[in-house]
Structures are given as structure tokens and as C-alpha cells.
C-alpha positions as CSV (number, residue, x, y, z in Angstrom):
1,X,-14.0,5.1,2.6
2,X,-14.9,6.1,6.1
3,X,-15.4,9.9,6.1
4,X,-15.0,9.6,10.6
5,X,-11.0,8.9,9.6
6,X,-10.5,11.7,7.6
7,X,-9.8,15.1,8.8
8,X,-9.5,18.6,6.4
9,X,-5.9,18.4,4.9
10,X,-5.9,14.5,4.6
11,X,-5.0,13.2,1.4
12,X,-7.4,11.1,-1.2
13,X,-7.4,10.1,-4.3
14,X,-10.0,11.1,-6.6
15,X,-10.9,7.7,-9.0
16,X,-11.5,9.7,-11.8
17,X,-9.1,11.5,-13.0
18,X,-6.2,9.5,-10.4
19,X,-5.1,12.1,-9.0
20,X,-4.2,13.0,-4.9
21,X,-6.3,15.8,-3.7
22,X,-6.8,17.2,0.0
23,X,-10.1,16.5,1.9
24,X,-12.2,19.7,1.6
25,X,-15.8,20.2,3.4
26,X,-17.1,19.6,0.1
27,X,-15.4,16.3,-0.6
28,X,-16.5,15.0,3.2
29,X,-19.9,15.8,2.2
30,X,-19.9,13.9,-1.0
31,X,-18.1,11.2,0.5
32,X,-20.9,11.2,3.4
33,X,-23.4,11.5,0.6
34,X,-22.3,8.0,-0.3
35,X,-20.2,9.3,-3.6
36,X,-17.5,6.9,-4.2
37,X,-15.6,9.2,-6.0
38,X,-12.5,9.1,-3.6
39,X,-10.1,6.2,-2.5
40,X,-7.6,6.0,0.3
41,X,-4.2,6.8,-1.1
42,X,-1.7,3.4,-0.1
43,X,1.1,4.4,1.6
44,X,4.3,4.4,-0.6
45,X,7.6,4.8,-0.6
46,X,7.5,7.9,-2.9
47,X,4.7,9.1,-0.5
48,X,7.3,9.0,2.9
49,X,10.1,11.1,0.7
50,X,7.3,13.9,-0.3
51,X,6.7,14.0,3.6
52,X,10.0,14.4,4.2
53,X,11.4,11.2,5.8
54,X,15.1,9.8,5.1
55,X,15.5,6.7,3.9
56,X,18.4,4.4,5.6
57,X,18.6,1.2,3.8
58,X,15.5,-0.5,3.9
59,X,14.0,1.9,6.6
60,X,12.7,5.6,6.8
61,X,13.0,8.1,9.5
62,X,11.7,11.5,10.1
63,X,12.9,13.9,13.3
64,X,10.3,15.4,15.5
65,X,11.6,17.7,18.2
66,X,7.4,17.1,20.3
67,X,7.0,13.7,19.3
68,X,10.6,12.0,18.8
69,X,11.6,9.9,16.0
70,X,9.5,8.1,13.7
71,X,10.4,4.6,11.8
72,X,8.6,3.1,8.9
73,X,9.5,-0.5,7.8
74,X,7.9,-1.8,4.6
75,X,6.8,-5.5,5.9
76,X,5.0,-6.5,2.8
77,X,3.1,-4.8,-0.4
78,X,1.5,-1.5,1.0
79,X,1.4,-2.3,4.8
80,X,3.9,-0.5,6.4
81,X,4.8,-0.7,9.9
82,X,5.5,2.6,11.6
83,X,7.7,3.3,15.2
84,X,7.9,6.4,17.3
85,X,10.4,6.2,19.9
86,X,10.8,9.6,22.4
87,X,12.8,9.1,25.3
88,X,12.2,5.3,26.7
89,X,8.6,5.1,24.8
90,X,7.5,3.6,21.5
91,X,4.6,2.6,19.9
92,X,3.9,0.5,16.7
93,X,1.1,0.9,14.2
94,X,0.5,-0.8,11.0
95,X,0.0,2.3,8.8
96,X,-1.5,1.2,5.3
97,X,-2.3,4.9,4.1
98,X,-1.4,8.0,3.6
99,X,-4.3,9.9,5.8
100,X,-3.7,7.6,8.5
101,X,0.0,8.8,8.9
102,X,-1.1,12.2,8.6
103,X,-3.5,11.7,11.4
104,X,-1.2,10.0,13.5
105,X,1.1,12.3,12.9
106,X,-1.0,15.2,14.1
107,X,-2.4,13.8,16.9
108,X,1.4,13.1,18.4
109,X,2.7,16.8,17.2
110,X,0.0,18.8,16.6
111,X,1.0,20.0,13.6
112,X,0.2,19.0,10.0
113,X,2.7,16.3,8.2
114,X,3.6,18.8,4.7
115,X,3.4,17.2,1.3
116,X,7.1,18.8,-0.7
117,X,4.5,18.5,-3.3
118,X,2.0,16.2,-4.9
119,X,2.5,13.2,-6.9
């Protein structure tokens, strides 16, 4: 795992015991230490429901009144393509896991995407 693409908050999942835990100062460290104790956490369908998204047949949405609407659409396995549209704009990004929807989601709001609770 690339400790540059994580930020404090971001959610990993610890090999040993298999559970999701935040990233922490101490976690980056071991993780820049070259610990492999931690794994990216694939992006799930069980994961866009504890953010919060809707699900509307076979997609998933989630209102932002900065950023606009986001759309995830499972393509295949874990990779999962995600939409924003605001006004006439949208973007797409293949989103494969969970930190990397939390950082994209921060970086268009600002503000941190909440867990309801953990898995």
C-alpha cells in the first residue's frame, strides 16, 4: 500500500485480525516503515450504504449540496465506476477502494465522507 494516497481518517484494513480501522499517524508510520500490516479496503456495496448512498436499482447515489450528485455503477468485481455531475459538469473515475472515495470525496467537498458505522 502507498502511504502518499492515504490521508488521517482513511479507512484500511488491518490483515491480522480483518478488521477496518482509520489511518492514524502511527499506522502511516508503520506503513512507511515498510509493515505490511494493512490492506486497501475494496470498495463494496455494503461499504457505499455505511457512507450513506441510495441505492436505485443497480446504481448508488449520494446528494452533495458543494459538490452535486454522485453515481457509483458496479462494472465488474470490485471496480466500481463513480460520476459527479453539478450543474452541466461531470467527471468519471474508476474507484476500486474505499480510501480513494474518501479522498475524492474530500477534495470535491471538503468535508470528510462518515462511516454509519464499521463493518
Amino acid at each position: 500500500m502507498n502511504a502518499k494516497s492515504l490521508r488521517i481518517g482513511n479507512y484500511i484494513l488491518d490483515v491480522q485480525d480483518g478488521k477496518p480501522y482509520p489511518v492514524t499517524i502511527e499506522t502511516l508510520y508503520e506503513i512507511l516503515s515498510g509493515m505490511d500490516y494493512f490492506v486497501p479496503i475494496p470498495l463494496t456495496e455494503e461499504w457505499l450504504l455505511k457512507f450513506g448512498f441510495e441505492k436505485m436499482g443497480d446504481k448508488f447515489s449520494l446528494k452533495n449540496k458543494k459538490a452535486g450528485v454522485f453515481r457509483f455503477v458496479k462494472i465488474s468485481g470490485n471496480i466500481i465506476v463513480g460520476e459527479l455531475e453539478h450543474g452541466r459538469n461531470s467527471i468519471s473515475e474508476f474507484i476500486k477502494y474505499v480510501h480513494q472515495l474518501q479522498n475524492l470525496y474530500f477534495a470535491l467537498t471538503g468535508e470528510e465522507l462518515n462511516v454509519s458505522e464499521l463493518i
